[in-house]
C-alpha positions as CSV (number, residue, x, y, z in Angstrom):
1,X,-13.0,100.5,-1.6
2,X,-9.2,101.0,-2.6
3,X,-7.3,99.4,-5.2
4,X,-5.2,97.2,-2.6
5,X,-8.8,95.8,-0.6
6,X,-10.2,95.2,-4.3
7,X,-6.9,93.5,-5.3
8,X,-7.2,91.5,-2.1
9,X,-10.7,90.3,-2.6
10,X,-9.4,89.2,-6.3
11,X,-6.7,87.3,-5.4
12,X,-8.9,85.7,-2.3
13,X,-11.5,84.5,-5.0
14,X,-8.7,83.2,-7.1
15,X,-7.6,81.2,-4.3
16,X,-10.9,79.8,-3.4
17,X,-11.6,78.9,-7.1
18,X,-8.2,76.7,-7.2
19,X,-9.2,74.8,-3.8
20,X,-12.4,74.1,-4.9
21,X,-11.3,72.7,-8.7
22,X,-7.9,71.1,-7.2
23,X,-8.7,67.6,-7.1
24,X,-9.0,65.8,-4.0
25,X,-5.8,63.4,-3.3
26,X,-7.2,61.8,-0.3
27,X,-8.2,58.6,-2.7
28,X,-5.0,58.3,-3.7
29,X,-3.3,58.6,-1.2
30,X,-5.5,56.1,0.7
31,X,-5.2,53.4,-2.4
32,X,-0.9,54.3,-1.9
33,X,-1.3,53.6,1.9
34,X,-4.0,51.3,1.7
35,X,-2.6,47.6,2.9
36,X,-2.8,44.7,0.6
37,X,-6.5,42.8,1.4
38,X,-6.1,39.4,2.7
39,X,-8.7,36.4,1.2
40,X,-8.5,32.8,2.4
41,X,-10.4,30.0,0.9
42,X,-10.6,27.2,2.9
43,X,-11.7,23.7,1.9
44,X,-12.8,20.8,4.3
45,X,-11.2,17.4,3.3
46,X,-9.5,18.3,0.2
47,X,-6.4,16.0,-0.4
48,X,-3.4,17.1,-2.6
49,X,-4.0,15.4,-5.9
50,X,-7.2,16.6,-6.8
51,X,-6.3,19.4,-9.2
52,X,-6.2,19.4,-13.0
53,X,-3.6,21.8,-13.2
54,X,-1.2,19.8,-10.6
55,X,-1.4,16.2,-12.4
56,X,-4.7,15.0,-12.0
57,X,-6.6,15.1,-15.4
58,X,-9.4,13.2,-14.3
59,X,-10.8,15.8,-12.0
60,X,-12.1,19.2,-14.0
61,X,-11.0,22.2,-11.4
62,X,-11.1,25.2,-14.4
63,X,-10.9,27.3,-11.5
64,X,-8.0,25.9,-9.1
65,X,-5.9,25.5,-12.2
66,X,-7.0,29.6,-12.8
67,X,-5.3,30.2,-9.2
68,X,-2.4,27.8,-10.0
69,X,-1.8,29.6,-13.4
70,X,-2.6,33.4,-11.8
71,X,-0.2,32.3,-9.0
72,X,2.5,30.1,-7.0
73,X,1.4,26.8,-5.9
74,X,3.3,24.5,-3.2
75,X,3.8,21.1,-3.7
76,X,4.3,20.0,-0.1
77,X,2.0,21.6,2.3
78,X,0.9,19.4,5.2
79,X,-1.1,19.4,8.2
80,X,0.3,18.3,11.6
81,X,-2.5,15.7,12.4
82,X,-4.9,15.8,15.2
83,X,-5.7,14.9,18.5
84,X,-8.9,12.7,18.1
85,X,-11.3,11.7,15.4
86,X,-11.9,15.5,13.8
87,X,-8.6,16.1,12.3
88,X,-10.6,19.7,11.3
89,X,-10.5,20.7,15.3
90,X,-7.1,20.6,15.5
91,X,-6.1,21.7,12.0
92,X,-8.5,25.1,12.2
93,X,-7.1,25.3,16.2
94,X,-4.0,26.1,14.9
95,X,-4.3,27.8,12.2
96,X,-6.2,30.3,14.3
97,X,-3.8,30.4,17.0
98,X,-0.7,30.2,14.9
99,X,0.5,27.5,17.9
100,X,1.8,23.5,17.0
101,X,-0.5,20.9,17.2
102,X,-0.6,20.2,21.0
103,X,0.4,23.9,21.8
104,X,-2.9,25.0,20.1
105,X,-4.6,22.2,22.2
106,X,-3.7,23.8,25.6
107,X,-4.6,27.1,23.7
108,X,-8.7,25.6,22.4
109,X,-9.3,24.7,25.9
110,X,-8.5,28.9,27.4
111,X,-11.2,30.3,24.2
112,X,-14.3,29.5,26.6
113,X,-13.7,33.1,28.5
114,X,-14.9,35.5,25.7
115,X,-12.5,38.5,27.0
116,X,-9.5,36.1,27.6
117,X,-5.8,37.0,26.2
118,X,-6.0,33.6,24.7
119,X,-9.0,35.4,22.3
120,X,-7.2,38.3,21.5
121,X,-4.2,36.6,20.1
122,X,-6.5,35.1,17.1
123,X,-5.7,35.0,13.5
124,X,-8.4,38.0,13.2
125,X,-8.1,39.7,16.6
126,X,-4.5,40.4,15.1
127,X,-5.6,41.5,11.4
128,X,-8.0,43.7,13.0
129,X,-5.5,45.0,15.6
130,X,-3.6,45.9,11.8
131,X,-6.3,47.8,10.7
132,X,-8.4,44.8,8.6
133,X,-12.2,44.7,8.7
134,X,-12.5,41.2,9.1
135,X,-15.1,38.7,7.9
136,X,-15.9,34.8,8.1
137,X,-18.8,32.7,6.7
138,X,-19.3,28.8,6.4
139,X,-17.5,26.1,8.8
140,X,-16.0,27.1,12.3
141,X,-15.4,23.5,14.4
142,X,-13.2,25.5,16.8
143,X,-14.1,26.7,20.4
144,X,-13.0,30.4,20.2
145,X,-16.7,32.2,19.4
146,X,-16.4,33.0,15.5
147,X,-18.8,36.3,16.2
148,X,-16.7,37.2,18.6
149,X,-13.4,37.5,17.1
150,X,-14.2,38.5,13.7
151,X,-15.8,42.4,12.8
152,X,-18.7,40.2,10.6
153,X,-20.3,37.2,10.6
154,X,-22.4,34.8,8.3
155,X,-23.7,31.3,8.1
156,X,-21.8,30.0,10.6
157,X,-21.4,26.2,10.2
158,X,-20.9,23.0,12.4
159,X,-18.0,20.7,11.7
160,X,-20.2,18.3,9.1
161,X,-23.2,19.0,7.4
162,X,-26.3,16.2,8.8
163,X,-24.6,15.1,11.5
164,X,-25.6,11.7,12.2
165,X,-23.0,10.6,15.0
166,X,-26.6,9.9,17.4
167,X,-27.5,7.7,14.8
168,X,-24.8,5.9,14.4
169,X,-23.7,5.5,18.3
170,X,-27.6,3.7,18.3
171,X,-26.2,1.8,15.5
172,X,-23.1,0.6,17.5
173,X,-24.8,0.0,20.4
174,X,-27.8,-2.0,18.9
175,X,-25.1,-4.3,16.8
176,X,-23.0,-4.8,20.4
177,X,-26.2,-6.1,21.8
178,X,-27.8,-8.4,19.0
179,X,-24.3,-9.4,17.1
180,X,-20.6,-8.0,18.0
181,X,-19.7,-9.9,14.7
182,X,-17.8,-7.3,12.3
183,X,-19.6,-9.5,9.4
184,X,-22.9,-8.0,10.7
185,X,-21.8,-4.6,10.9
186,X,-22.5,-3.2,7.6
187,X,-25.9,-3.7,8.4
188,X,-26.9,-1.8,11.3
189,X,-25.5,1.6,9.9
190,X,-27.7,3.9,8.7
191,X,-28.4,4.4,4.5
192,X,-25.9,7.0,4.2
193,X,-23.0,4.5,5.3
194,X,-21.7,1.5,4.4
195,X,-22.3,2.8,0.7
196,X,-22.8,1.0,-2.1
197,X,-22.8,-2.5,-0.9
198,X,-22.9,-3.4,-5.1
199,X,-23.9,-1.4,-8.3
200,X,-27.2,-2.0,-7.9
201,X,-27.3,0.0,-4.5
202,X,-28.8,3.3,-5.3
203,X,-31.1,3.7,-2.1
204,X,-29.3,6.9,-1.0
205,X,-28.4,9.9,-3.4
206,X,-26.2,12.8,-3.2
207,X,-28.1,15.0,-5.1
208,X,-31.6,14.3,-3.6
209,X,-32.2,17.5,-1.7
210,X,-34.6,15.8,1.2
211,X,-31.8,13.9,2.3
212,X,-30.4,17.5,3.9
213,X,-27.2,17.5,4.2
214,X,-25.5,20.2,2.1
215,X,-28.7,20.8,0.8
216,X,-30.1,21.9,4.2
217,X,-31.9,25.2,3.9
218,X,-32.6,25.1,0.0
219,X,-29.4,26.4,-1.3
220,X,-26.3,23.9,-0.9
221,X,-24.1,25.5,1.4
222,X,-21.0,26.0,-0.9
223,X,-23.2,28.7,-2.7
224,X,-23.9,30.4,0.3
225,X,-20.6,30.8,1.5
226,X,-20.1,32.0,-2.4
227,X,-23.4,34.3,-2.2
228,X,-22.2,35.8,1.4
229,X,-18.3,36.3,0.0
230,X,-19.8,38.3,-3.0
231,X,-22.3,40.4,-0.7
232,X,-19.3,41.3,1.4
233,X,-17.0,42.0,-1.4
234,X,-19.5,44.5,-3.0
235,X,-20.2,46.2,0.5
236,X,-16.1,46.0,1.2
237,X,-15.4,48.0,-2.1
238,X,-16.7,51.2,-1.0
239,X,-14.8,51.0,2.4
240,X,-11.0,52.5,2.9
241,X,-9.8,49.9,5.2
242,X,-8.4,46.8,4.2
243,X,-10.1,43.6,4.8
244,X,-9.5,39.9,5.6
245,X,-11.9,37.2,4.9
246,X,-12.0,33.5,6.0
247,X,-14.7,32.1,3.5
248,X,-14.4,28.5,5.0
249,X,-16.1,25.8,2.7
250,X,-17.7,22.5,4.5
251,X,-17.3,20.8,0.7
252,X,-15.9,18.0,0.0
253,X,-16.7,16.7,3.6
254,X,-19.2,14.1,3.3
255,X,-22.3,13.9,2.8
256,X,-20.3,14.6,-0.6
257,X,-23.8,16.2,-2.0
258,X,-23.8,18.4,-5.2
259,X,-25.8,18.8,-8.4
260,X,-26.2,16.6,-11.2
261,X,-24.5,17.7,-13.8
262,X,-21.4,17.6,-11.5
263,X,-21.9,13.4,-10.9
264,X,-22.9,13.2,-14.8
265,X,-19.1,14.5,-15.1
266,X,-17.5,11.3,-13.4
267,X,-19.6,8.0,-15.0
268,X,-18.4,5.7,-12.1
269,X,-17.2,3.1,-14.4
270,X,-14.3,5.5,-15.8
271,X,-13.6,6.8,-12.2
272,X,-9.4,5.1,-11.3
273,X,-8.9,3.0,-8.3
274,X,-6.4,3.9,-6.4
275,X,-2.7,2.1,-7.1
276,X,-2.4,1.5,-3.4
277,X,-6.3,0.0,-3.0
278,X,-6.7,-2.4,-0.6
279,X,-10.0,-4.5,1.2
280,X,-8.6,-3.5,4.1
281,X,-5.3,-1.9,5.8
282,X,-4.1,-4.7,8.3
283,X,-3.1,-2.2,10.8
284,X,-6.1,-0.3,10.7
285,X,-7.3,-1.0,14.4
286,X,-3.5,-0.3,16.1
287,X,-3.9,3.3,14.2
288,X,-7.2,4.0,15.2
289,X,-8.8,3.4,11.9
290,X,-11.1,0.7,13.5
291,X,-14.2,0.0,11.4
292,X,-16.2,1.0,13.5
293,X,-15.0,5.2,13.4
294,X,-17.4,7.1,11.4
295,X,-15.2,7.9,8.2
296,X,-14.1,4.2,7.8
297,X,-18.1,3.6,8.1
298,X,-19.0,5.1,5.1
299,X,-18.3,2.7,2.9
300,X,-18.6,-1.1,3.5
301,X,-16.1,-4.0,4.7
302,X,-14.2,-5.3,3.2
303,X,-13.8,-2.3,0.6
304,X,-14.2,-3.2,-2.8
305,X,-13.4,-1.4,-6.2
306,X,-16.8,-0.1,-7.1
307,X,-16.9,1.3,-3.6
308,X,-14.4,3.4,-4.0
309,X,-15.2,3.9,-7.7
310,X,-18.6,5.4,-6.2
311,X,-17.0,7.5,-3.6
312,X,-14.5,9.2,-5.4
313,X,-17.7,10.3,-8.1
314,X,-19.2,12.0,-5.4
315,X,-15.8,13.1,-4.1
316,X,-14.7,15.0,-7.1
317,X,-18.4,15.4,-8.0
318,X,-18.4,18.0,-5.2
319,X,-15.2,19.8,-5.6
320,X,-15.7,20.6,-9.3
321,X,-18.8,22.4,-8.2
322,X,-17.0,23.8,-5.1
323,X,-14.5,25.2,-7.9
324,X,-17.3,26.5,-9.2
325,X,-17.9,28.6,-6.5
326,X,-14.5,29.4,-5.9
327,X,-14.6,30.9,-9.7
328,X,-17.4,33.9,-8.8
329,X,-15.6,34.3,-6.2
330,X,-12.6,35.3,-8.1
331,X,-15.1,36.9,-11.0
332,X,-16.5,39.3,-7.7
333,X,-12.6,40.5,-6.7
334,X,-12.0,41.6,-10.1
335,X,-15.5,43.2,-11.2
336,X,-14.6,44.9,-7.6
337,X,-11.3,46.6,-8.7
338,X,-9.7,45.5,-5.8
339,X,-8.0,42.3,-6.9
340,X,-4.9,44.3,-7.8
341,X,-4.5,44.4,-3.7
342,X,-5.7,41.1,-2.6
343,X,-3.3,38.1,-1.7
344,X,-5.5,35.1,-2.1
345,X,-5.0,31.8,-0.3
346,X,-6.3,28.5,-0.9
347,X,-5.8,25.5,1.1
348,X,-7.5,22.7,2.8
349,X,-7.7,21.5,6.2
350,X,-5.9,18.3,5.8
351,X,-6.3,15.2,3.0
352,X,-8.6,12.3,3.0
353,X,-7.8,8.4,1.9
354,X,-11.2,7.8,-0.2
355,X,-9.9,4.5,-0.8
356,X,-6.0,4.5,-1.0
357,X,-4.9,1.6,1.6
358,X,-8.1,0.2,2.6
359,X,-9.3,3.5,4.4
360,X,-11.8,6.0,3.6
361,X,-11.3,9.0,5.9
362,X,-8.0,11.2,7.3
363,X,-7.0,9.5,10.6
364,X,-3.9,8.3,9.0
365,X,-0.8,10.1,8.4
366,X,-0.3,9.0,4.8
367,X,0.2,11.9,2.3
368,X,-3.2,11.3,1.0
369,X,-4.9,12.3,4.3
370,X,-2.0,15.2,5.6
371,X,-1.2,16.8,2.4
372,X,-2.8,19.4,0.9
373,X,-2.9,22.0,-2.0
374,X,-2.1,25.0,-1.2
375,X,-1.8,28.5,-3.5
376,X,-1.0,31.8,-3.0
377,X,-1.7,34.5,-5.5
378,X,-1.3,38.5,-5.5
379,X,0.2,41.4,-6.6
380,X,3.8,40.2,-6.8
381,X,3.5,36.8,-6.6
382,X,5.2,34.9,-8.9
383,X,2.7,33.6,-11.9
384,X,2.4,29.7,-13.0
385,X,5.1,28.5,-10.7
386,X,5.1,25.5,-8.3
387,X,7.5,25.1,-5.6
388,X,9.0,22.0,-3.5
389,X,9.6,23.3,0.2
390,X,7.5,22.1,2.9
391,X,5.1,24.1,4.4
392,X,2.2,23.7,6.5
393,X,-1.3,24.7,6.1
394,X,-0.7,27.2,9.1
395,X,1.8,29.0,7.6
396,X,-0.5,31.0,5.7
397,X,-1.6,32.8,9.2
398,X,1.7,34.0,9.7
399,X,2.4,34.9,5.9
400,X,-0.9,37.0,5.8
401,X,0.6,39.2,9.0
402,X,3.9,39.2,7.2
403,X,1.9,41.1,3.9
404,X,0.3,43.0,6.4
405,X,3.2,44.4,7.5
406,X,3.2,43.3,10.7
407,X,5.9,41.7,13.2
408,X,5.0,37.8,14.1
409,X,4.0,37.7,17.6
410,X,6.4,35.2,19.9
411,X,3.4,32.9,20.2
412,X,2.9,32.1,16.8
413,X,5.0,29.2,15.6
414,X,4.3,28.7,12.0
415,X,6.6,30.4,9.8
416,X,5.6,32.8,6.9
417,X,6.7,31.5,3.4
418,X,7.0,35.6,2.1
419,X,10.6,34.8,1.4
420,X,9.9,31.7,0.4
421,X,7.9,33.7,-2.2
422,X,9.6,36.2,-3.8
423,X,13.2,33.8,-4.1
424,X,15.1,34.7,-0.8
425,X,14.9,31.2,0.7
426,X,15.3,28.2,-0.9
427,X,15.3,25.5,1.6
428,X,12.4,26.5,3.7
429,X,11.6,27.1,7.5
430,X,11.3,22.9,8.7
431,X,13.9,20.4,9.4
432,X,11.4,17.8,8.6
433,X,7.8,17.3,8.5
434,X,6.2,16.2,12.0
435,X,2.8,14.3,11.9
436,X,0.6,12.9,15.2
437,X,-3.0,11.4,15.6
438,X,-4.0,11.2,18.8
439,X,-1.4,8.6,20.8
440,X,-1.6,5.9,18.2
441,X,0.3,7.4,15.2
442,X,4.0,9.4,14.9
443,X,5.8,10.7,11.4
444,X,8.2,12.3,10.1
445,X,9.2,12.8,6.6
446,X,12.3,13.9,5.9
447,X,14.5,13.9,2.7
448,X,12.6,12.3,0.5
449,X,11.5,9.7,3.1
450,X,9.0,9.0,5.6
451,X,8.9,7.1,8.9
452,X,5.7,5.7,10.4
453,X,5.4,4.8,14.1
454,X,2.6,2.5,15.8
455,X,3.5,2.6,19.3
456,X,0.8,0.0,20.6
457,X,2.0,-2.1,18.6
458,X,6.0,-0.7,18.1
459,X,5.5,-1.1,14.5
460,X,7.3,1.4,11.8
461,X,6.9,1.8,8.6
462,X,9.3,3.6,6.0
463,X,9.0,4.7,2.6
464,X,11.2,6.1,-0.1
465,X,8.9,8.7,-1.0
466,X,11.0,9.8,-4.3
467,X,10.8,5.9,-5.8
468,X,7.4,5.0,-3.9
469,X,5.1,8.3,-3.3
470,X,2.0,5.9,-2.9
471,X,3.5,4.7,0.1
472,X,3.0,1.0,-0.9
473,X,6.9,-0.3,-0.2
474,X,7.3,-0.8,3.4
475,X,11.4,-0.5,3.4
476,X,12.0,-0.9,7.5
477,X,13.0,-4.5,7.1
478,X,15.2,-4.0,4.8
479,X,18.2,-4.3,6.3
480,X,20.6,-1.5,3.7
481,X,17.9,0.7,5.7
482,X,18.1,0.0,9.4
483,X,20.3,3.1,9.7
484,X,17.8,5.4,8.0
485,X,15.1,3.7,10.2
486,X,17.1,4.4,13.6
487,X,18.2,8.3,12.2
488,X,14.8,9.4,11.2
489,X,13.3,7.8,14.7
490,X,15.9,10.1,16.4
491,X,14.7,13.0,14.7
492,X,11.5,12.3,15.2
493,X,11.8,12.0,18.7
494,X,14.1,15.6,18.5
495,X,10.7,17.1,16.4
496,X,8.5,15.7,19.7
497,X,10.7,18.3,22.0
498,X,9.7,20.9,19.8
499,X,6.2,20.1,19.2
500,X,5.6,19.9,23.2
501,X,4.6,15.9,22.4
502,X,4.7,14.2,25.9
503,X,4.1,10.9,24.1
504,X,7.4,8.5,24.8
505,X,8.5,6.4,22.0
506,X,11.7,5.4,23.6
507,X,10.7,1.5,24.4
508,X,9.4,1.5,20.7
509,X,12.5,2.6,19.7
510,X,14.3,0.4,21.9
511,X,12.5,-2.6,20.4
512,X,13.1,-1.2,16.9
513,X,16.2,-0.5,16.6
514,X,17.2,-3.4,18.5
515,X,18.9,-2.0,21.6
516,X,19.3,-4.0,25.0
């Protein structure tokens, strides 16, 4: 062999040697490239005030408050309303669809074909068209096939843990045939409602596990969504592609079930009635509130202050352990490494009443039952800071495409609050907040006021929001207002346009604002 083949063969090892010891940059540039993960936690019936960290101090939320501290919380998110009894449907319709209330209507009733366009255009159909291995667990309530449009699957729920509508249809019709007297009804519903007719009513328990319920199973089912999030994170860890999760809670729906040391933290006696309690709301049946829906069943008529006393235990009872959950959770994303590149979301589906104005459950369009918290935090979102725009809940669909880096389809509606975010917009996407239930109920708040419409019975409502946020100083009346009354009906009616609202308010208007 000559000098120049030996020399060859040298160099060739020498080149071999560097390949092999130069360090492979494929992780790094895959953690570079790699898209920020996307994490939703979703709550079922979780009203506005009901974190420590945001003004309440007689809830414990050490987790929330952990978000709300980590992160950016906004003061005014809402839901639109719904279109019958399960304010959930129509809330989780369009925040899967990205469409307005009764857009996302027409939308639910084209998921039945499982190839349809109507699928494909999903919240997770489009995260996975990005590139996201996506992931759900807990409560559905929507028509489009959960296994079908997310990668993974677990434990999916109905809308309500026990539900005992069968039961209490017998109830109504059994009462129709023997009484029909409202002063009678309390006593054909079944244990579970019309609770606790005094203090010394204690036949029904949320933490007795035979009563089913969350406890259905053996496990309550906020720690399996937390035990299937964790499983998913560990397994998600080890994978390059990005992922998207919708870890969808049933808690604090009732049954409001959870352990004892979570009712020993709320002795009933200290629990605060709300300012703007009342036995009953006098326009409850014109608004659909009749006492005979299943929410307003839940506790007895006429509501009285150890009712609600005992409700809202059980109702913060179960969100301090659903915070619980909520904090492993968190504890799994940053033992995972991969919390550096997660936005996380939490939100709820809409409010609930649990005793302000006389009603118990969300049909109304007080803030109680359509506001909502709502926090955001992530890699460059801004730490400890609360902000005043409106959003809605469904704007987090079309912020999580925005982080992906992807364009908004035309179809989606709801805006993404990125700019809102990082300082670039300070007003916000909405010229006023729009609100519906069913045909019997129309807002808008605007302002720093709100305007209530009952058109069966061509009632309105207003409320300075900024002197009376309890929404207890009905100002329509008042005649210094009867131009803020006619103005915000106008923009209402402008919002319906928008909305695709075929409901006409222009004889209500006609009769409220006085015109011939």
């Amino acid at each position: 062999m000559n000098r120049f083949s030996q020399l060859s063969i040298v160099f060739l090892l020498l080149f071999c040697c560097l390949l092999a010891c130069k360090p492979s940059t494929k992780s790094a540039t895959v953690e570079e490239t790699k898209k920020p993960n996307i994490v939703f936690l979703f709550a079922d019936d979780q009203t506005f005030a009901t974190v420590n960290a945001l003004g309440n101090k007689e809830i414990y939320t050490p987790n929330l408050d952990r978000m709300a501290k980590a992160g950016t919380t906004f003061t005014h998110g809402y839901n639109m309303g719904g279109w019958h009894g399960a304010i959930c449907v129509a809330s989780r319709s369009m925040i899967i669809s990205g469409a307005y209330l009764w857009n996302a209507k027409e939308k639910a009733s084209l998921w039945g074909v499982r190839d349809s366009t109507a699928l494909k255009e999903t919240w997770p159909k489009l995260m996975e068209k990005e590139g996201y291995d996506t992931y759900m667990t807990g409560k559905w309530h929507v028509q489009a096939p959960a296994d079908i449009i997310f990668s993974r699957t677990e434990h999916i729920r109905p809308g309500m843990p026990g539900d005992r509508r069968g039961e209490l249809s017998a109830a109504f019709k059994k009462w129709k045939k023997e009484s029909g007297d409202m002063k009678d009804w309390n006593n054909y519903l079944p244990m579970e409602y019309a609770r606790p007719t005094s203090k010394d009513d204690t036949e029904w328990s949320p933490t007795d596990t035979l009563q089913g319920g969350f406890w259905e199973g053996g496990t309550h089912w906020s720690e399996v969504v937390r035990n299937d999030a964790i499983d998913f994170i560990n397994q998600a860890k080890t994978k390059e592609n990005p992922f998207f999760m919708y870890l969808s809670f049933n808690a604090p729906h009732d049954p409001r079930q959870a352990p004892q040391r979570f009712l020993d933290m709320y002795p009933v006696d200290s629990i605060k009635v709300p300012e703007s309690f009342l036995p009953e709301y006098p326009f409850k049946e014109a608004i659909g509130n009749q006492s005979t829906l299943r929410d307003e069943a839940l506790a007895p008529f006429p509501r009285t202050a150890h009712a609600v006393q005992k409700h809202r235990q059980e109702y913060y009872a179960i969100i301090s352990h659903l915070d619980e959950q909520i904090g492993k959770i968190l504890d799994a994303l940053e033992a995972s490494g991969e919390i550096d590149n997660t936005y996380i979301f939490f939100g709820a589906d809409h409010g609930l009443s649990v005793g302000h104005h006389g009603l118990i459950g969300k049909q109304s369009l007080f803030d109680h039952s359509i506001r909502i918290p709502l926090m955001v935090m992530g890699p460059d979102v801004p730490k400890n800071k609360q902000l005043p725009q409106d959003v809605y809940l469904q704007d987090i669909m079309a912020t999580s495409l925005d982080l992906a880096g992807t364009e908004k389809p035309n179809y989606v509606q709801f805006n993404s609050f990125k700019d809102i975010l990082n300082g670039e917009n300070t007003v916000g996407h909405y010229n006023g907040i729009y609100g519906a239930y069913m045909n019997l109920q129309r807002m808008i708040r605007k302002d720093g006021y709100k305007l209530l419409v009952y058109p069966t019975i061509d009632k309105v409502l207003l409320f300075d929001l900024e002197a009376d946020p309890n929404e207890m100083k009905d100002l329509a009346n008042n005649s210094k207002y009867t131009e803020k009354v006619a103005s915000l009906f106008n923009d209402l009616m402008k919002l319906q346009k928008t909305m695709n609202d075929s409901l006409d308010l222009k004889d209500t208007y006609k009769k409220v604002v006085n015109l011939p």
